[in-house]
C-alpha positions in Angstrom: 62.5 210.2 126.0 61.3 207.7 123.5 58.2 205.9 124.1 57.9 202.1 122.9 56.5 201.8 119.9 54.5 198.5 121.6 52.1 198.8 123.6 49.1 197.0 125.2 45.1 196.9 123.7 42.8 197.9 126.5 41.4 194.6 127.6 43.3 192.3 125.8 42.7 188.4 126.6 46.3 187.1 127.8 46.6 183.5 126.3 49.1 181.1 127.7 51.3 179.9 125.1 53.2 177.0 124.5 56.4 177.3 126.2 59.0 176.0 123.7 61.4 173.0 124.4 64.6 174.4 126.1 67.6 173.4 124.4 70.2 171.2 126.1 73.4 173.5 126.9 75.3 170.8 129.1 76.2 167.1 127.9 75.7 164.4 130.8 79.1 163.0 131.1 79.9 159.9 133.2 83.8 159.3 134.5 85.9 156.2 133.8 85.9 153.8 136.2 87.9 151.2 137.4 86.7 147.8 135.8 89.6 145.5 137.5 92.4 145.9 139.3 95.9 144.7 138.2 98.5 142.8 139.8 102.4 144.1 140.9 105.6 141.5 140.6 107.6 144.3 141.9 108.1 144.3 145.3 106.6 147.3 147.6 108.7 149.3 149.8 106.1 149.7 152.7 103.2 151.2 153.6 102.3 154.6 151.5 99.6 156.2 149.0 100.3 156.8 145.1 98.0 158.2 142.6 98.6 157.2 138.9 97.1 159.4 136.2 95.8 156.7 133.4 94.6 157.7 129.9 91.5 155.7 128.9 90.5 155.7 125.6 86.6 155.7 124.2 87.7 151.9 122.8 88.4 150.6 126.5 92.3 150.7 125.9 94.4 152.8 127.9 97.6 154.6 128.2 99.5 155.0 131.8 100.8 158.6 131.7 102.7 159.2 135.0 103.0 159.1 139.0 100.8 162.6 139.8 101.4 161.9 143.6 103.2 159.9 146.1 104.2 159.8 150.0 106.3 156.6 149.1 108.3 157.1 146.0 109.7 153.3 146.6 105.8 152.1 146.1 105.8 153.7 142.6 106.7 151.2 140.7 104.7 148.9 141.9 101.9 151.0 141.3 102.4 151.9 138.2 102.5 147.8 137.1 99.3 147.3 138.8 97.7 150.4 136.7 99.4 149.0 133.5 97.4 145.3 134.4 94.4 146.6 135.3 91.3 147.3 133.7 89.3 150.3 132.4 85.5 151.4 131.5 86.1 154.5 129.4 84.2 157.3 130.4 81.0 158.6 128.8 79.3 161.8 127.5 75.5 161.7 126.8 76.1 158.0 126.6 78.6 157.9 124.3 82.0 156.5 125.2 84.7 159.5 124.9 88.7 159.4 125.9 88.8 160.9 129.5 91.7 161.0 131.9 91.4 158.7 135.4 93.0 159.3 138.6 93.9 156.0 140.1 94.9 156.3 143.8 96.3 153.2 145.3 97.0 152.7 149.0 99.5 150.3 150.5 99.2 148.9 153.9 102.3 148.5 156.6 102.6 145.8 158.5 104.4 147.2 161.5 101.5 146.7 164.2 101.2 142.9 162.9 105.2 142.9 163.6 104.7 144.4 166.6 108.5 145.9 168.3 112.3 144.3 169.3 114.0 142.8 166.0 111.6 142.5 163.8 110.3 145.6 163.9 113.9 147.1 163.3 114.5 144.4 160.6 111.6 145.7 159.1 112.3 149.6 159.5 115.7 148.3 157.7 114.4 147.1 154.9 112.2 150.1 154.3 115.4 151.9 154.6 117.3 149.9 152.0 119.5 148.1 154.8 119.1 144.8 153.7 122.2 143.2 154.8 122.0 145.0 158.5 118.6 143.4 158.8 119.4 140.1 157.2 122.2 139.6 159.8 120.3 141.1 162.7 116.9 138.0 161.4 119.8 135.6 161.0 120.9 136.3 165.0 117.2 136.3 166.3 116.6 132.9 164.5 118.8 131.1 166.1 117.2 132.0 169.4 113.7 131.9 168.1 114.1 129.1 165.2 110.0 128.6 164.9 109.3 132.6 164.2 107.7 132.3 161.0 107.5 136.4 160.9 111.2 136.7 160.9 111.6 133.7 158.3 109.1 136.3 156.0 111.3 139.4 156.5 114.4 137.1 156.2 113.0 136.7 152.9 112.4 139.8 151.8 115.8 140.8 152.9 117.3 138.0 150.6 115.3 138.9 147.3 116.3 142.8 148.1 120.2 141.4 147.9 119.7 139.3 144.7 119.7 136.3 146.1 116.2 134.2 145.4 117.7 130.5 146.2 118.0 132.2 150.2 115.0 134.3 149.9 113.1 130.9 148.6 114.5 129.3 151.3 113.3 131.4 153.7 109.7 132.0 152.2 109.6 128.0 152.3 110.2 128.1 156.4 107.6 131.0 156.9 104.9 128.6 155.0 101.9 131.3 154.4 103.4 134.4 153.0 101.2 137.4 154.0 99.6 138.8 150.6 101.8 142.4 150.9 104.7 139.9 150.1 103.5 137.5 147.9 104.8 139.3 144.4 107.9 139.5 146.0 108.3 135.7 147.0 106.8 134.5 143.7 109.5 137.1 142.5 112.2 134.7 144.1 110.5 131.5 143.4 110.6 132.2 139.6 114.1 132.9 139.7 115.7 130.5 142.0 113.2 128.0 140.0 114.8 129.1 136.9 118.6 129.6 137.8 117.9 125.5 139.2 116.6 124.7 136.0 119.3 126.2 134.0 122.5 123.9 136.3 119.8 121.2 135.6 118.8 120.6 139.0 115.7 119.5 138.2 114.0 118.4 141.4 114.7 122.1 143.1 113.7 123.5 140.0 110.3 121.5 139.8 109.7 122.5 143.9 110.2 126.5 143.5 108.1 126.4 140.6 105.9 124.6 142.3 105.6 127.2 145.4 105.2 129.6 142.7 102.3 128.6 141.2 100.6 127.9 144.8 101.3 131.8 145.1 99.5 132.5 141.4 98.1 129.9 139.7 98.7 131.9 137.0 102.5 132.1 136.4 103.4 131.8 132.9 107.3 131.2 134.6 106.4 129.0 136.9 104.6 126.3 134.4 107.2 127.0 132.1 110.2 126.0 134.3 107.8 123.2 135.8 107.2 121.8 132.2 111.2 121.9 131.5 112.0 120.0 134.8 109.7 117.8 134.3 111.0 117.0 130.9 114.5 116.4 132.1 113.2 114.0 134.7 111.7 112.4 132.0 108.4 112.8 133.0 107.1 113.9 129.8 103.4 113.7 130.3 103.4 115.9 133.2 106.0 118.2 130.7 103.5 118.6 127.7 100.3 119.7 130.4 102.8 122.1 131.5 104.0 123.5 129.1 100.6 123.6 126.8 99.4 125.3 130.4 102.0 127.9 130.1 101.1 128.4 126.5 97.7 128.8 126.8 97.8 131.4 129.7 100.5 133.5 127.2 98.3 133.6 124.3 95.9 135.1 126.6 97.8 138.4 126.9 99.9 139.6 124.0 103.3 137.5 124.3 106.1 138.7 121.9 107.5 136.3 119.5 110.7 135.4 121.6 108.3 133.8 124.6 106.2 131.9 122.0 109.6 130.3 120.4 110.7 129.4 124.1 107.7 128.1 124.9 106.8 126.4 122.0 110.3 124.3 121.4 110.1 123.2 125.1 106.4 121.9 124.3 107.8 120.3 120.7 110.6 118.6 122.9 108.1 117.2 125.3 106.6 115.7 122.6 109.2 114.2 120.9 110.1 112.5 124.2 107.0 111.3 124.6 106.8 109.7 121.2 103.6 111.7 119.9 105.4 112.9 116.5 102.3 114.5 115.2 101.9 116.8 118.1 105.4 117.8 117.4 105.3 118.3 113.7 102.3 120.4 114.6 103.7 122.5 117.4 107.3 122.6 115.6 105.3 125.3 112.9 105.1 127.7 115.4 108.4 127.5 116.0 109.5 127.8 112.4 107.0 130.5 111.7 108.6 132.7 114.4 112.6 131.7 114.3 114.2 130.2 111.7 117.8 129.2 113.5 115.6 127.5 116.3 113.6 125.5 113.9 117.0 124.5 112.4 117.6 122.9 115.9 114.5 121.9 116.3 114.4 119.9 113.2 118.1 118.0 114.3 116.3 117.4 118.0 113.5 115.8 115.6 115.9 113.2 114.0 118.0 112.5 117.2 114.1 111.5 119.0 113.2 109.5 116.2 116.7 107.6 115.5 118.4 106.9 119.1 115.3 105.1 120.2 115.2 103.2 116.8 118.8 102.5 116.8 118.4 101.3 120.6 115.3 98.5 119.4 117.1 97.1 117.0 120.2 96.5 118.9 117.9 94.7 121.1 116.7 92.8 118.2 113.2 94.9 118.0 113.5 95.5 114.1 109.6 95.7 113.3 109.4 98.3 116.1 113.0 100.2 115.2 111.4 100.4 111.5 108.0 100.9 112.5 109.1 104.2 114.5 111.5 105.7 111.8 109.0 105.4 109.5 106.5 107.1 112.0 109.1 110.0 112.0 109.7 110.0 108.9 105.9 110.9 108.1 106.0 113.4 110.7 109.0 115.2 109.4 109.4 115.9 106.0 113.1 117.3 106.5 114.6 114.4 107.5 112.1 111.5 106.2 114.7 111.1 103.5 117.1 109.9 106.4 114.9 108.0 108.5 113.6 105.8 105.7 117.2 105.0 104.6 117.7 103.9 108.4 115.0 102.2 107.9 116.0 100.2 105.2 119.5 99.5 106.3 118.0 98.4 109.9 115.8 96.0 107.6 118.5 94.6 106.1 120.1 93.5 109.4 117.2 91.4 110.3 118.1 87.4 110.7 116.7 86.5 107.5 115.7 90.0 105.3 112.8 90.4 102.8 115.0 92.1 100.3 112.2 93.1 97.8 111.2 95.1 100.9 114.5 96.8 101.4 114.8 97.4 98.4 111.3 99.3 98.3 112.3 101.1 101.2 115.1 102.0 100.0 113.9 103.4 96.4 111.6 105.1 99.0 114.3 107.1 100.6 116.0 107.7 97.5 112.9 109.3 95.8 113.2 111.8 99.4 116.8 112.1 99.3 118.9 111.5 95.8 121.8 112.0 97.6 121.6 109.7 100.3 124.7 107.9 101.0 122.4 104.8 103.0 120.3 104.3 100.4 122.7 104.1 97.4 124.5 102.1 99.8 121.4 99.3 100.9 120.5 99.1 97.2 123.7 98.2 95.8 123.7 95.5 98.6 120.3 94.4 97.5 121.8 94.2 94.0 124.8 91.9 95.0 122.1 89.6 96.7 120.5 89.4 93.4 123.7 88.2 91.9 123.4 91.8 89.7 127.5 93.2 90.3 127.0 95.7 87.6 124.1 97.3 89.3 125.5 96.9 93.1 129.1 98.3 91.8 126.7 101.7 90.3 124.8 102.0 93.5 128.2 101.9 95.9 129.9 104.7 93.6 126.7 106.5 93.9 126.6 106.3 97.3 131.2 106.7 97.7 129.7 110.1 95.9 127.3 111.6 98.3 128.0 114.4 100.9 127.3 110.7 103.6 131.0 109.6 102.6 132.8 112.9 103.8 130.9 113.0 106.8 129.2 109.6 108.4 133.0 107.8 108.9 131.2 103.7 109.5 129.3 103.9 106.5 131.8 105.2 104.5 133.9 102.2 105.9 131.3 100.1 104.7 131.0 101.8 101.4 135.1 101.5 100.8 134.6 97.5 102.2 131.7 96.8 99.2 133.4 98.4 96.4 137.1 96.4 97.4 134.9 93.4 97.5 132.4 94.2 94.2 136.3 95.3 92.1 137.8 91.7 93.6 139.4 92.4 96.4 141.3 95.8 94.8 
């Protein structure tokens, strides 16, 4: 046996020494958490339990990964929208934010004790069961007998979105009057639509009332401001239009909209706009538009002339030729693309007044020109200028101009006029 080469002193003092900082073998590590929860447009098919497994990374942004468990596979979509708008605090280790994985369990409540038995609660069991048209006649029966059952208007509704048809499940929501918060996505679901399919056979009042029960249900509907903003527009109420539709732009830059909704949006805001006279605000708001979409700022840009020139066109007939010129010169400031055109209009509309200052047609009309050398008008109001100043030569040089521009082919009354000048300015030949 070996003995230890160590070994004690006889009477040797023990000293207590330092103990020596243990090291730290486990990190102290903090799970994500929920932050805020998200909101569901899809409708919920009853009452049930569904836990979404979420990604969250160390930055706060996340990644939904999958549906780990369900007792109601007809709730999962609904759950899985409300973990994609929700909010996340990223998990941490000694402090430090690190990517971790988060079990969100959601749980949806039934309503069939608040239902209580009979029709409704069969209607109900129905629906759950995907037998919408069974329980939609069956609601449609019992309401004849019981006409003021706001319960059976609810389910009525439901029914009616589940068949694709919002204008009756709108109409149904509307006769229940409070829709209980399980159903709320779902009737702001058939608002939107019914609001929008209204909108688009120009209906405008129903269009104007489902969006408006749409965005008592969330004041936050991008749609329902939208289609609000539009109706308003063509009921010509365009100041109620642009705070609309800057409304429904405001809440869509505050998520990440793709280009296609800020086009939409932004036209329908430009056209307010141009209806409401304020040319500025639509030169300014028509950038976006061109920016994003080049064939819709090509329409964008004809909608601009048509605002500036039918009202114009419409105060001078009336014998309003300061105003008629003041406004096409107002658009033709605001947009470049056609100021060439406006100012010509201008000019000519000048030259209709009951007794014309024809030194200041004939600025304005030098004026278009120096936009446009091929406009038609102008050639055409200069070399009329020129026959007023007894100068044929000149006049006979402006109306070939003019018989020469892309105008003749295609604007039929002024070529007319054109044809009628030079006859007159080559003695009647």
């Amino acid at each position: 046996m070996l003995k230890s080469p160590f070994r004690l002193l006889a009477c040797a003092v023990l000293v207590a020494l330092p103990i020596a900082a243990v090291a730290q073998t486990e990190s102290f590590y903090v799970a994500p958490k929920l932050l805020a929860k998200g909101n569901n447009q899809t409708a919920l098919a009853g009452a049930g339990s569904v836990t979404v497994q979420v990604q969250v990374f160390k930055d706060g942004t996340f990644k939904v990964v999958k549906v780990v468990k369900s007792t109601n596979p007809g709730d999962n979509a609904a759950a899985l929208e409300i973990a994609n708008s929700s909010k996340y605090k990223p998990a941490t280790s000694d402090a430090k934010p690190v990517t971790a994985f988060y079990d969100f369990q959601l749980t949806f409540g039934g309503d069939t004790a608040a239902i209580g038995g009979g029709t409704l609660a069969t209607a109900l069991t129905d629906i759950r069961g995907g037998k919408y048209d069974q329980a939609k006649s069956d609601l449609q029966t019992y309401l004849d007998a019981h006409p003021g059952d706001t319960q059976a208007y609810t389910l009525l509704g439901v029914a009616n979105t589940f068949v694709g048809d919002p204008a009756a499940a709108a109409a149904a929501f509307d006769k229940a009057g409070t829709v209980p918060d399980q159903y709320k996505a779902l009737a702001l679901q058939s608002y939107e639509k019914y609001a929008n399919a209204a909108l688009q056979q120009k209906k405008f009042p129903d269009a104007l009332a489902a969006a408006n029960s749409a965005i008592a249900l969330n004041p936050q509907s991008l749609q329902g401001y939208y289609i609000r903003g539009n109706a308003e527009t063509g009921m010509q109420n365009d100041a109620a239009a642009i705070a609309d539709l800057q409304k429904a732009r405001a809440i869509a830059s505050a998520g990440k909209p793709d280009d296609k909704t800020l086009v939409a949006l932004s036209f329908s805001l430009a056209e307010a706009q141009l209806n409401a006279g304020q040319f500025g605000e639509a030169a300014t708001t028509a950038k976006d538009v061109a920016r994003l979409d080049t064939t819709v700022s090509n329409q964008l840009v004809k909608d601009e002339f048509i605002a500036v020139m039918n009202p114009a066109v419409a105060l001078a007939n009336a014998g309003k030729v300061a105003e008629s010129v003041s406004r096409l010169e107002s658009g033709a400031a605001a947009f470049p693309a056609n100021a060439g055109a406006l100012t010509a209009q201008a000019a000519y509309i000048m030259a209709t007044d009951k007794k014309p200052d024809w030194e200041k047609i004939k600025a304005e009309a030098e004026k278009a020109l120096a936009l446009d050398p091929n406009s038609g008008r102008a050639n055409y109001i200069l070399g009329i200028v020129a026959s007023q100043k007894q100068d044929p030569k000149t006049a006979l040089d402006y109306m070939n101009k003019a018989k020469g521009t892309p105008a003749y082919s295609t604007d039929a009354p002024l070529a007319k006029m054109i044809d009628a000048a030079l006859k007159q300015l080559n003695g009647g030949k």
